[in-house]
N, C-alpha and C positions, 0 to 999 in steps of 0.2 A: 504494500500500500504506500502510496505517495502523499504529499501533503495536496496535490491537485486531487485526490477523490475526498478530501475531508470536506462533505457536501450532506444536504439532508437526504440525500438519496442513498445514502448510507442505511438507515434505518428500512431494514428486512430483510438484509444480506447476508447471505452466510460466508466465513471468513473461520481459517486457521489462525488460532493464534499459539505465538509461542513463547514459553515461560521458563526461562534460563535455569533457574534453579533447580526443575525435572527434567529440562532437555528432552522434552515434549512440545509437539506441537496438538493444540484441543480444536476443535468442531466447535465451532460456536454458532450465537445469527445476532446481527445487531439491534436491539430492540430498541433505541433511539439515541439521539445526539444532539448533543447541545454544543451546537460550533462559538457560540459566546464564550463558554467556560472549557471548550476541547473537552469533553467527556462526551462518554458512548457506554449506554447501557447495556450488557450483552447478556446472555443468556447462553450456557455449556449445554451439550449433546444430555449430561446427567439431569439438569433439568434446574443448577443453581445459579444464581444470577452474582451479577458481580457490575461496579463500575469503574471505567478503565478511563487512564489517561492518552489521549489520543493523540494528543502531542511527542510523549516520550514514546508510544509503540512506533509511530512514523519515523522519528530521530534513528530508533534501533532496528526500523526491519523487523519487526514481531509480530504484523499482522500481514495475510495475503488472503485476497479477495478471491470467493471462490465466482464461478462464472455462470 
């Protein structure tokens, strides 16, 4: 993901993300975005929700859009 898709069209996308610390990448879908404050509500394949800073996933390459 690029800072050029940080858009509302974000929200209902699904998207890997990747989380350094398990060296895993998870199945998520974006459940909204707030491009004011870079935050994105996401929702995991298990079913927990979490919100994520959208700024630093871009910075580090830890999210990739699925198609």
């Amino acid at each position: 993901m690029k800072e050029v898709d940080l858009t509302q069209a974000l929200k209902g996308r699904q998207a890997e993300l990747f989380w350094p610390d398990d060296a895993k990448w998870y199945l998520v879908e974006i459940q909204s975005v707030n491009l004011k404050t870079r935050q994105a509500k996401i929702v995991y394949a298990s079913g927990e929700f979490e919100d994520v800073d959208l700024e630093e996933i871009v910075r580090d390459g830890h999210m990739a859009l699925l198609f």
